[in-house]
MARSEVEX-99583 format. One line per field, with one value per residue (C-alpha): x, y, z; chain; residue number from 1; residue in three letters. Coordinates in steps of 0.25 Angstrom, whole numbers, plus 5000, padded with zeros to 4 digits. Example, Ala and Ser with C-alpha at 12.3 -4.5 7.8 and 13.67 -1.06 7.14 Angstrom:
<sites>
x 5049  5055;
y 4982  4996;
z 5031  5029;
cadena A  A;
num 1  2;
residuo ala  ser;
</sites>
This chain:
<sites>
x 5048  5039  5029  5028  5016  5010  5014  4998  4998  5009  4998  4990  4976  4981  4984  4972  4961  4970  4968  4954  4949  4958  4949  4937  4938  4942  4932  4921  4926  4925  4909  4906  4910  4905  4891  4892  4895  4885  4874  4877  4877  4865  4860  4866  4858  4846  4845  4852  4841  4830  4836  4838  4822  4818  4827  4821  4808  4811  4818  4804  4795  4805  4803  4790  4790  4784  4787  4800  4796  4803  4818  4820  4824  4834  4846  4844  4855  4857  4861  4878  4885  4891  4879  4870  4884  4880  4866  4869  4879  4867  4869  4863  4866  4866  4871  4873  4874  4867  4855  4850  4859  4856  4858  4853  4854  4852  4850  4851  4849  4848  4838  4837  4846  4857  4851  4850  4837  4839  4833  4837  4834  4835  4848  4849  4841  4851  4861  4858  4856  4870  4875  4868  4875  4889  4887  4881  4893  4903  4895  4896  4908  4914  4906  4909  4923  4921  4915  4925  4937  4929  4929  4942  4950  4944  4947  4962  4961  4959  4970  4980  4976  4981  4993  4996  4994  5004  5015  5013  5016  5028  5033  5033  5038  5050  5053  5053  5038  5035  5023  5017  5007  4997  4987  4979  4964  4963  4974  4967  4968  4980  4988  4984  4985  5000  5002  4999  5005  5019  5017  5015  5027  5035  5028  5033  5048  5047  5044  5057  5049  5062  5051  5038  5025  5017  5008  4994  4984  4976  4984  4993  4993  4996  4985  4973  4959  4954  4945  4931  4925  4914  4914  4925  4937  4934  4938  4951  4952  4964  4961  4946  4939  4948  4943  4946  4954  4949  4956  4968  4970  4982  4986  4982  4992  5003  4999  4999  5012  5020  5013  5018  5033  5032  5029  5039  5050  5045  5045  5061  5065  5060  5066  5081  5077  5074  5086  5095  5090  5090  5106  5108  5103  5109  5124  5123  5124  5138  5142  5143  5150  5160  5163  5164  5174  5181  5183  5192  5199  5215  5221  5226  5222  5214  5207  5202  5199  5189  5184  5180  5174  5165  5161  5159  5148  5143  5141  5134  5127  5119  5119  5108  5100  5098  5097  5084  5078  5077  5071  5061  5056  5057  5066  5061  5068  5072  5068  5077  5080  5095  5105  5108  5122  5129  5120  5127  5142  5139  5137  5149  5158  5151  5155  5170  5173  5179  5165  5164  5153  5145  5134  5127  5115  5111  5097  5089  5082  5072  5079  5084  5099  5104  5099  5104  5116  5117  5112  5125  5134  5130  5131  5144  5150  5145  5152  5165  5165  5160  5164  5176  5179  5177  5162  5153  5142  5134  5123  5113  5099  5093  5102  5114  5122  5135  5144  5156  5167  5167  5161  5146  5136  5131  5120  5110  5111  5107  5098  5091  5099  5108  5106  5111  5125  5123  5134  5136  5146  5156  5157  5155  5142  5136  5132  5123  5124  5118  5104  5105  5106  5094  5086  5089  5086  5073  5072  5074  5062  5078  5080  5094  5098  5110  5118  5131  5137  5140  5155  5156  5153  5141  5129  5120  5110  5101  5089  5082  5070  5073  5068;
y 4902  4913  4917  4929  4938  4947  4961  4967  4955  4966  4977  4981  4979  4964  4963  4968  4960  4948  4953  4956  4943  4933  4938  4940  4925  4923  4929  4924  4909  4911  4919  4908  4894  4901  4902  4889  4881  4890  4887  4873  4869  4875  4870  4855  4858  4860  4846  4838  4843  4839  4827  4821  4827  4817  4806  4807  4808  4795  4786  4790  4783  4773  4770  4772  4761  4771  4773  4782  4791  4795  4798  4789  4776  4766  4762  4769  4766  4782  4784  4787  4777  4787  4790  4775  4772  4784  4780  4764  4769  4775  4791  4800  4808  4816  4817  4825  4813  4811  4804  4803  4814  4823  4827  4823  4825  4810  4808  4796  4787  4774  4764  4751  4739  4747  4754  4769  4775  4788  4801  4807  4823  4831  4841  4845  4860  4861  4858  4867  4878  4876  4875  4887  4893  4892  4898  4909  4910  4908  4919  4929  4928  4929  4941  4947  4944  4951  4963  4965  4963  4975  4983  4982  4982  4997  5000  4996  4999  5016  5014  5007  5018  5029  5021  5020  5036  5037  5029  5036  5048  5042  5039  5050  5058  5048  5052  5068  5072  5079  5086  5072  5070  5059  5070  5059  5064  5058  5067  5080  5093  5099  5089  5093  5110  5105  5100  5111  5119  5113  5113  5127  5130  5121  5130  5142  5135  5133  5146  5151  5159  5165  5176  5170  5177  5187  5183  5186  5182  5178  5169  5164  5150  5152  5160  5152  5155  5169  5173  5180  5184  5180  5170  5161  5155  5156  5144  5144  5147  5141  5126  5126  5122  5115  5101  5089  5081  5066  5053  5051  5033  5029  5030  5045  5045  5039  5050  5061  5057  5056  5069  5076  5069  5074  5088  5088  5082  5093  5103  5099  5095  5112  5118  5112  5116  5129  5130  5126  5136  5147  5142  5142  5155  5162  5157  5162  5177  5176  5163  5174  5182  5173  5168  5183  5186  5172  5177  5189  5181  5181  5168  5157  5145  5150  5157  5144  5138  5147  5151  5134  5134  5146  5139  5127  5135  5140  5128  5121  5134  5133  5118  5120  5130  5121  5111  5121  5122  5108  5107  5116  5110  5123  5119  5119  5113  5120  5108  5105  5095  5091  5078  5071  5068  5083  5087  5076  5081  5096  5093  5085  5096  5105  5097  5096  5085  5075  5064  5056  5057  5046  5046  5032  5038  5052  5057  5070  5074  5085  5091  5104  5104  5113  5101  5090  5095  5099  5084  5080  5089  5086  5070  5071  5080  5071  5059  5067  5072  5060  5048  5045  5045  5042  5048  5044  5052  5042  5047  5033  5040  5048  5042  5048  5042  5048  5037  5039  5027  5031  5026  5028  5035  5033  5023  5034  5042  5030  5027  5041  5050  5061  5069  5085  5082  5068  5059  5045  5038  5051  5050  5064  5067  5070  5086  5092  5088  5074  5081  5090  5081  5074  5087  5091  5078  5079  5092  5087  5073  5064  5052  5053  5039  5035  5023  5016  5009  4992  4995  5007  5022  5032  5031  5043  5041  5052  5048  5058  5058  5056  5065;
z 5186  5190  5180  5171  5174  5164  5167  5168  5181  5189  5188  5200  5192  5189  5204  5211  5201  5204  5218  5217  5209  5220  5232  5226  5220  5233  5241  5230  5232  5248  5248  5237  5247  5258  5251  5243  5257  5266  5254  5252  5267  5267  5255  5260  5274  5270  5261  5271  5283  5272  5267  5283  5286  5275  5280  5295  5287  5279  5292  5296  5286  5285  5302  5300  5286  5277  5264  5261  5252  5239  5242  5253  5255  5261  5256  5242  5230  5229  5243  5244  5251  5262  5265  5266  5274  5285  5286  5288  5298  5307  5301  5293  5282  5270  5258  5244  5232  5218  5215  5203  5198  5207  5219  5232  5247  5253  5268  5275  5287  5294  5295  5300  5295  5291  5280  5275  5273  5264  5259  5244  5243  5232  5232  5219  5221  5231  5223  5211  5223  5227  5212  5207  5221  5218  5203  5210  5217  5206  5198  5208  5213  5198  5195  5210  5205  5191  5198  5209  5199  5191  5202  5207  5192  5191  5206  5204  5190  5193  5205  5195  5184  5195  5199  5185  5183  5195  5189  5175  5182  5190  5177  5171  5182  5183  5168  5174  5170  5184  5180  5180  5190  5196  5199  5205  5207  5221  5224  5227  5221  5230  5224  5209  5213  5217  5204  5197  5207  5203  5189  5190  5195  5187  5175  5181  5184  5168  5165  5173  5183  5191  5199  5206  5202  5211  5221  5217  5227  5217  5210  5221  5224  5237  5240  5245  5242  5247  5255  5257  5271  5266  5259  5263  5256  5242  5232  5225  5210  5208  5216  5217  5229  5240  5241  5250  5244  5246  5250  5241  5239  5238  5222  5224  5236  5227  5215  5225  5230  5216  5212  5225  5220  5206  5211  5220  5211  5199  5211  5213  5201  5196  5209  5203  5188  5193  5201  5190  5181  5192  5194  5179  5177  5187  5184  5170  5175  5182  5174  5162  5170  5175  5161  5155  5166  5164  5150  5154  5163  5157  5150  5158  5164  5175  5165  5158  5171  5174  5159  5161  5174  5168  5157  5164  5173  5162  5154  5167  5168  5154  5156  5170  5160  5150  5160  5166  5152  5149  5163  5160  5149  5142  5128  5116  5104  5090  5081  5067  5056  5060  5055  5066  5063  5060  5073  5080  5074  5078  5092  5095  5086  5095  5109  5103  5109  5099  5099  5088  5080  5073  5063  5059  5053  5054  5054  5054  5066  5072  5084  5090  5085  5097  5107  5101  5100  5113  5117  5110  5115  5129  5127  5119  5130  5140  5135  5134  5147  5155  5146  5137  5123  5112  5112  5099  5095  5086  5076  5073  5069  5077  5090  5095  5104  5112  5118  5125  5132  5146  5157  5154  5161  5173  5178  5185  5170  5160  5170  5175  5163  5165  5180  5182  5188  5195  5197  5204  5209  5211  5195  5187  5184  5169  5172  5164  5149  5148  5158  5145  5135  5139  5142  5127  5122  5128  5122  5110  5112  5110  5122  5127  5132  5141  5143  5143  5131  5134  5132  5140  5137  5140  5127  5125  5116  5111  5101  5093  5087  5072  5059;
cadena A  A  A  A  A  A  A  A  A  A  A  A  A  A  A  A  A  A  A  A  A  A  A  A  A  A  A  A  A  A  A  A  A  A  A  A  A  A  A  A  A  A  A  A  A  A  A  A  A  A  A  A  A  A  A  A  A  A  A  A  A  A  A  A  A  A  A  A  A  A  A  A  A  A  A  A  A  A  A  A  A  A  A  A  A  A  A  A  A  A  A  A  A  A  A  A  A  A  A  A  A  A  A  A  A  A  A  A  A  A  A  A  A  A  A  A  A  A  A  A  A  A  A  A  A  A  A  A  A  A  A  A  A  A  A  A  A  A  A  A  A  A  A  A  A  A  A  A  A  A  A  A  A  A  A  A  A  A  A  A  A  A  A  A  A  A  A  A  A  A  A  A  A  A  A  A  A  A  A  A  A  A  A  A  A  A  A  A  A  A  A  A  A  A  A  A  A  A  A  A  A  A  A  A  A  A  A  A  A  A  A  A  A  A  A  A  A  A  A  A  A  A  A  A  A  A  A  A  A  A  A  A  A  A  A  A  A  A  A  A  A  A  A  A  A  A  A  A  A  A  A  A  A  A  A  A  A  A  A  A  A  A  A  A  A  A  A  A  A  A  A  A  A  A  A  A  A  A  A  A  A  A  A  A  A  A  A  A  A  A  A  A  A  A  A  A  A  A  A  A  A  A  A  A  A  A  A  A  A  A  A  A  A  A  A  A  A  A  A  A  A  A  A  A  A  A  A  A  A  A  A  A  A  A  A  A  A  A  A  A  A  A  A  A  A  A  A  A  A  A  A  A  A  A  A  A  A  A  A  A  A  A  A  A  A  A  A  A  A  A  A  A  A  A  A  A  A  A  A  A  A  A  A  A  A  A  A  A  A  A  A  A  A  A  A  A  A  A  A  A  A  A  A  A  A  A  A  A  A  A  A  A  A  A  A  A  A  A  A  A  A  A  A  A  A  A  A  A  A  A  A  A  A  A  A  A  A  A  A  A  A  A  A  A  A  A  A  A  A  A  A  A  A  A  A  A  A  A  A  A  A  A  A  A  A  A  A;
num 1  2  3  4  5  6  7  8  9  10  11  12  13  14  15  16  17  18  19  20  21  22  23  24  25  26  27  28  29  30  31  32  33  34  35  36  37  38  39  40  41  42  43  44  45  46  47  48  49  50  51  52  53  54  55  56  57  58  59  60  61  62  63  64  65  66  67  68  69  70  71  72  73  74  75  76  77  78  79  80  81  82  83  84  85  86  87  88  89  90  91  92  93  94  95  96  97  98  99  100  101  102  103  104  105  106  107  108  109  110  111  112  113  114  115  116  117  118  119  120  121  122  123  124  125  126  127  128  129  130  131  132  133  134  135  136  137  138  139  140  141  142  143  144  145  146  147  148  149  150  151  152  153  154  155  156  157  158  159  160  161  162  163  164  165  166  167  168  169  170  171  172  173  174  175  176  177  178  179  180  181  182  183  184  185  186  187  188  189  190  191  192  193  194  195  196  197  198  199  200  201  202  203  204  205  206  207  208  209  210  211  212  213  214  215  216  217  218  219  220  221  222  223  224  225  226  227  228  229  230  231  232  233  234  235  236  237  238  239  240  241  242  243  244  245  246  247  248  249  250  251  252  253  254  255  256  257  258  259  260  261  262  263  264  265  266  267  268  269  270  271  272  273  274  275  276  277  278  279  280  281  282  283  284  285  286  287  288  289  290  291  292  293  294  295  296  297  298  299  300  301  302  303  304  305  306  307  308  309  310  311  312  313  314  315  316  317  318  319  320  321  322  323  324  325  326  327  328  329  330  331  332  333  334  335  336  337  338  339  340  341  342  343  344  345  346  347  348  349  350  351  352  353  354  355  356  357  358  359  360  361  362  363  364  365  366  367  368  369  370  371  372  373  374  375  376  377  378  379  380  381  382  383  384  385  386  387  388  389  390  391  392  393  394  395  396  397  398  399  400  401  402  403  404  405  406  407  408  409  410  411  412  413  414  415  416  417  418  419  420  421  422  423  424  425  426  427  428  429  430  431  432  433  434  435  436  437  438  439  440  441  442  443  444  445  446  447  448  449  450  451  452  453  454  455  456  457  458  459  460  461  462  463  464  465  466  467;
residuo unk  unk  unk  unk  unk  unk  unk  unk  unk  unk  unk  unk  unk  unk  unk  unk  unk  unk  unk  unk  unk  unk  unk  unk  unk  unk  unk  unk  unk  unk  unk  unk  unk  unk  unk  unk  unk  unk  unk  unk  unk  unk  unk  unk  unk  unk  unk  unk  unk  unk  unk  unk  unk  unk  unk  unk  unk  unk  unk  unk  unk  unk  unk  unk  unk  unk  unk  unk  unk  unk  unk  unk  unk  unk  unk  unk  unk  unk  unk  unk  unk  unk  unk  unk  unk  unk  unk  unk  unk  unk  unk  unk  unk  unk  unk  unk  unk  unk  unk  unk  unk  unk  unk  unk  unk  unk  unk  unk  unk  unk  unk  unk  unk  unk  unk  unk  unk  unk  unk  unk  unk  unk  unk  unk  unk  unk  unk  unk  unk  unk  unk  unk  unk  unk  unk  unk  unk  unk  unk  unk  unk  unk  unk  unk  unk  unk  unk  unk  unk  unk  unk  unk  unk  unk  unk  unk  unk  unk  unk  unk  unk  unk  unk  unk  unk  unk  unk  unk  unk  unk  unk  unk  unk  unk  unk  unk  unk  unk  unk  unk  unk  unk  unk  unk  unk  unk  unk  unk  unk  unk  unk  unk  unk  unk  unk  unk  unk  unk  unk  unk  unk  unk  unk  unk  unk  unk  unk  unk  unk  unk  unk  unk  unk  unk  unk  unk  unk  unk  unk  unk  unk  unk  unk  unk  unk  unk  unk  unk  unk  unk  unk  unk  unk  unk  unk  unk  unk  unk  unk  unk  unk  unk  unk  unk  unk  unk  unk  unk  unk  unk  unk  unk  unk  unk  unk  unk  unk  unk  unk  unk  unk  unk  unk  unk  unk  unk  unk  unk  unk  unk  unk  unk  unk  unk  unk  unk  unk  unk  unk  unk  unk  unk  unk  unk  unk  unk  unk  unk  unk  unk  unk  unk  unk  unk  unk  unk  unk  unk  unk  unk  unk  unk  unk  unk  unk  unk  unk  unk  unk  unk  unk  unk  unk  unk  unk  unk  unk  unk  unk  unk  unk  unk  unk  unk  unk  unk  unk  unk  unk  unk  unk  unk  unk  unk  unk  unk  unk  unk  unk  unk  unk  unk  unk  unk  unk  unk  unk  unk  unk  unk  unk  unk  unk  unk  unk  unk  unk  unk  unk  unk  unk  unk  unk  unk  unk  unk  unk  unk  unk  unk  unk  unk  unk  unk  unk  unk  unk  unk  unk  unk  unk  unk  unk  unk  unk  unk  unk  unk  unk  unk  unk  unk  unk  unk  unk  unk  unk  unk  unk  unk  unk  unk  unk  unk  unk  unk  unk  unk  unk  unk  unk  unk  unk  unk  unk  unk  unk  unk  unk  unk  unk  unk  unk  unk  unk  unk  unk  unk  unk  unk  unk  unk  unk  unk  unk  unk  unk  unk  unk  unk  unk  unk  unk  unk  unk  unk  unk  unk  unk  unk  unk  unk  unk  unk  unk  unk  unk  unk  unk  unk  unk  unk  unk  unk  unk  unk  unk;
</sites>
């Protein structure tokens, strides 16, 4: 069974401190047996060459039937066995072993009548050198460890605060805020003066500006920074001086790349809401027109035909303006005290469409009472027209649900909510109303939800916020 990690284990600071603490345990255990094994050797070579000196001196006096002197001897009790076994062999050697508690470098050799004469040296300064070695070694390597994983959690730590930053803004352009941007310093300033640019013209976009303004040399964009014969190019009011932009890592790449998206999107997304309004507004004229010369038109059925299509065209006609208002971000709401349940009531008698109507506890709520009811109108109507009956409208608090017993809505809408005119499948679309519903519901701070009920039929859920 594979085993459940701790979700902070996923994030990138967990993995490059695990990264950086395996090689710099790694690196410090391989500096610290190099130098422990160079040290030692060393450390082992130089008592080994003193302790043989001694033992040639001692085969000497021996040959020579002097006294050994202290630390000598033949055949002592202390010497190791492997080694008295080397020297009676003919060899000599050395050897690390404890005398007396400590330890000692013994060397030895043979003399005559198969016995070992053997020299006893001190090692135990070596030892402590050796000793006090390796906790210099574990020591340093901890607190080279310590520092480096300092070092490198603030490193990673500034790039995952700026990774983070980006995806906050991703985020919050997905949910439709496109004025949200990185503006990463590492950017440069063209990026930022773009920006702005855009938000200035999404500003005047708002405003409904049909006419550009005049170009005044002194305040055009366009125009670059003027110039004096004999002075030079003077420096820009408007961006300041123009300076280099430096080297842009890789997060400020990823920044600059979702900002230059977001702006383009916004840019696209303002080019259609300006093109609906401008469609919208120009059909009123001859749409009015065309209705009061449907009007005069003689009874018959031709008559009605035509008297439909007009009020069809005009319907969708004021349906793209409020469509273009609620783009805007223009709308402002008429807030009143209003029982939840007569609203409700009013709004279906107003549709006309025979929906049933239930209250199971009504309450009073703060809300603009034209909005809501055009919320209701719109999910009530779109239940008739693209579901089937019976449609309940039910009352419970400050929810409303609209229910229908058709087929339910599609996937793409409970998934990505309603779309201007999208269909799927060659199935009919949903038009305009749902995109309103939620546009006033937004208006009016309420969550409109979507989904399908288990036993078949389309759910709109609208919750308000509650007196």
């Amino acid at each position: 069974m594979r085993p459940v990690l701790p979700p902070w284990s996923g994030t990138l600071a967990a993995k490059a401190a695990a990264f950086i603490t395996v090689m710099c345990c790694a690196l410090a255990a391989l500096l610290g047996v190099l130098v422990h094994v160079q040290v030692t050797n060393q450390t082992v070579g130089q008592a080994r060459d003193q302790a043989l000196q001694r033992l040639t001196q001692a085969t000497e006096r021996y040959e020579a039937g002097d006294t050994l002197r202290r630390g000598a001897g033949v055949d002592p009790p202390e010497l190791p066995g492997e080694l008295r076994d080397l020297a009676v062999a003919g060899d000599r050697g050395t050897m690390v072993a404890e005398r007396e508690g400590r330890p000692t470098m013994w060397a030895a050799g043979p003399v005559d009548g198969e016995r070992a004469l053997a020299v006893a040296v001190d090692y135990s300064q070596q030892a402590r050198t050796i000793e006090g070695l390796d906790r210099a070694i574990l020591w340093s390597s901890g607190l080279a460890i310590g520092a480096t994983l300092l070092v490198g959690a603030f490193a990673v730590t500034r790039v995952t605060r700026r990774l983070h930053t980006t995806a906050l803004v991703a985020r919050r352009i997905s949910a439709g805020d496109l004025d949200a941007r990185v503006n990463d310093p590492r950017t440069g300033p063209r990026t930022a003066l773009r920006t702005g640019l855009r938000r200035g013209l999404r500003t005047g976009l708002r405003r409904g500006l049909r006419k550009g303004p005049r170009t005044d040399p002194r305040t055009d964009l366009r125009a670059g920074p003027r110039t004096d014969p004999r002075t030079g190019p003077r420096t820009d009011p408007r961006t300041g001086p123009r300076t280099k932009a430096g080297p842009q890592d890789e997060v400020a790449a990823v920044a600059a790349a979702l900002d230059s998206m977001a702006a383009s999107l916004q840019g696209k997304l303002l080019a259609e809401q300006r093109f609906t309004a401008d469609v919208a507004h120009e059909l009123r004229t001859p749409l009015t027109g065309l209705h009061a010369a449907a009007e005069l038109l003689p009874p018959g059925r031709p008559t009605e035909l035509v008297r439909d299509r007009v009020a069809a065209l005009r319907t969708l006609t004021e349906d793209l303006l409020e469509i273009s208002r609620l783009d805007t971000g223009r709308e402002r709401v008429e807030l009143d005290t209003e029982q939840l349940g007569p609203l409700a009531e009013r709004a279906v008698r107003a549709a006309g469409n025979g929906t049933e109507v239930r209250v199971v506890r009504d309450v009073s709520v703060e809300t603009d009472r034209r909005r809501l009811e055009r919320v209701l109108g719109n999910l009530v109507a779109n239940a008739h027209r693209h579901g089937r009956g019976p449609v309940v409208l039910t009352v419970d608090g400050p929810v409303v649900t609209v229910r229908d017993h058709g087929d339910g809505f599609p996937e793409y809408l409970i998934a990505h909510g309603p779309q201007r005119f999208r269909t799927e499948g060659g199935t009919r679309g949903h038009g305009l109303g749902l995109t309103i519903a939620r546009g006033q519901a937004e208006v009016l701070g309420a969550r409109l939800e979507f989904a399908n009920a288990p036993e078949g039929g389309a759910v709109a859920t609208l919750k308000l916020a509650a007196e």
